[in-house]
N, C-alpha and C positions, 0 to 999 in steps of 0.2 A: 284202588285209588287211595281210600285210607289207610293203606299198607304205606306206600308210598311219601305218604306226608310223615305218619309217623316215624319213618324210617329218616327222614328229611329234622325233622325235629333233632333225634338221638343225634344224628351227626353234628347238627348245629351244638348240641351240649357236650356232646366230650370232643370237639374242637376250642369251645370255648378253653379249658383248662391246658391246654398246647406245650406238648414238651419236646424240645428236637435233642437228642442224645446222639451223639459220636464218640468214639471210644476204643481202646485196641489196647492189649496188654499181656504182661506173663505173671505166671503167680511165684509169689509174694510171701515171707514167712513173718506170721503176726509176732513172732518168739524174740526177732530180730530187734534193733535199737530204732525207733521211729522218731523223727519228729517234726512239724510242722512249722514252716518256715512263715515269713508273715507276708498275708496274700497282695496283692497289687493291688489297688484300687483305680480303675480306668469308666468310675463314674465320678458324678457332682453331688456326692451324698457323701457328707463327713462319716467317716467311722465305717462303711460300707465293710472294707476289708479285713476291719480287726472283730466286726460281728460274725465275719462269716467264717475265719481260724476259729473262735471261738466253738461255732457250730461244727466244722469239720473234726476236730480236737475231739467234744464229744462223740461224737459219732465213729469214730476210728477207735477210741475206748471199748464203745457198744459193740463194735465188729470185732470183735478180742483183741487187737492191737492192747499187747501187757505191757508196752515198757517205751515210754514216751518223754523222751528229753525235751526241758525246755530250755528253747534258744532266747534270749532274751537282748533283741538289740534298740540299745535308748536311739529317739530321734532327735538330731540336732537342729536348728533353727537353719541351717544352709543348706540343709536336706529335703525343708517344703519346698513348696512350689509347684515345680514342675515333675519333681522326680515320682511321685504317685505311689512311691516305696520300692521300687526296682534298688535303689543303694543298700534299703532295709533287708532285701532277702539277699542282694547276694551277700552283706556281714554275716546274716544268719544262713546262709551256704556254707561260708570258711568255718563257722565257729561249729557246725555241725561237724564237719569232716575233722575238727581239732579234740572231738570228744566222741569220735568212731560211731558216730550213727550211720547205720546201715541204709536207713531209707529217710526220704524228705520229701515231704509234700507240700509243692510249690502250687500258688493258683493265684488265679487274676478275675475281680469280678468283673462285670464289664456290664451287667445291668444290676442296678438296685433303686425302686425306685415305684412310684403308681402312674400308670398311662394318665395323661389328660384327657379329660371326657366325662362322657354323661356317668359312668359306673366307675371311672378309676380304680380300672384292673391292677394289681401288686404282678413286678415284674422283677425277674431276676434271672440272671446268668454269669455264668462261668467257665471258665479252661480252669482244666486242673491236670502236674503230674507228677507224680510218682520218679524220682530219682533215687538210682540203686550209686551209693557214694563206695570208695573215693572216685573211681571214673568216673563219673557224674553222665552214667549210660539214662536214660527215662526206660523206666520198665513198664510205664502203665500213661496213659493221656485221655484224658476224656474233656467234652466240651455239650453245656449242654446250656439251655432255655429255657425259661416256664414263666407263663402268666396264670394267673390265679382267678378266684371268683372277686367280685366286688367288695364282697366282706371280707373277705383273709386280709392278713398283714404281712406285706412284702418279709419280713422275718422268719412267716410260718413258710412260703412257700418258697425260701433261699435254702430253707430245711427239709423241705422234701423232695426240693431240687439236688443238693450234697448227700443225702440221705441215696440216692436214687444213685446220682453218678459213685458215691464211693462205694456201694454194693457191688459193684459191677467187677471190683477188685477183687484178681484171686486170690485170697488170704488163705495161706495152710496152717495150720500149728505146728508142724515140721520147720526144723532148722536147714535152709539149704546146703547141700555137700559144698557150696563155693564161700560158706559163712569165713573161711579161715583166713579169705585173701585182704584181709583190712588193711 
């Protein structure tokens, strides 16, 4: 019977920390021209999506991604609102493919954020994918969630969460035989 409860406890704690990952892709060459496009934000927390490019940006360095153009598109005041930055990536879609990057990492956060409640859990989630340019084929998609313990900071665990989904990426240090079709 004390097997049983203790068994009951464990589950209840790494439930607590809950991360649903989906994901499907082909590999990928870090050697290639990379760069990340600016994420969508489809929550109610300013700045949610330019913290987590941020985060993504490093973390794609850290997995050897050598050679990372940045796309830099200003926002215009007829672009808030409602657009949540879908105008921002796809400028930063054209303007990648106008300076031959080979891949782009597009993502949309869709939680950033602490539950209401007695412990306000840090909650975060993500789509994320991988575009092989100019066709603008997706060679890689992942989609994932995590809430955190009461102490962490929705930042630390939006970063274990991208951490998590862009491992998942098969990166070669190989140039692939079709690098020539730019």
């Amino acid at each position: 019977m004390k097997s049983l409860k203790a068994l009951a406890v464990v589950a209840v704690i790494l439930l607590t920390g809950c991360v649903t990952l989906k994901q499907r892709g082909d590999e990928v060459s870090s050697r290639e021209t990379w760069a990340v496009l600016p994420f969508v934000n489809n929550t109610e927390t300013p700045y949610a999506a330019e913290r987590s490019e941020s985060i993504a940006t490093a973390l794609l360095y850290a997995r050897g991604v050598q050679r990372l153009e940045k796309v830099v598109v200003d926002s215009r005041p007829e672009d808030m609102g409602l657009d949540r930055g879908e105008k921002r990536q796809r400028a930063a879609m054209e303007q990648a493919r106008q300076k031959q990057v080979r891949y782009v990492l597009a993502g949309t956060v869709n939680e950033w954020r602490y539950k209401v409640g007695l412990d306000g859990e840090p909650v975060a989630g993500f789509t994320l994918q991988l575009i092989e340019l100019p066709q603008g084929r997706v060679v890689w998609s992942g989609a994932a969630g995590k809430s955190g313990w009461s102490r962490d900071a929705v930042s630390s665990v939006a970063q274990q969460l991208l951490d998590r989904l862009l491992g998942n990426i098969s990166i070669t240090s190989a140039i692939p035989a079709t690098s020539g079709q730019k």
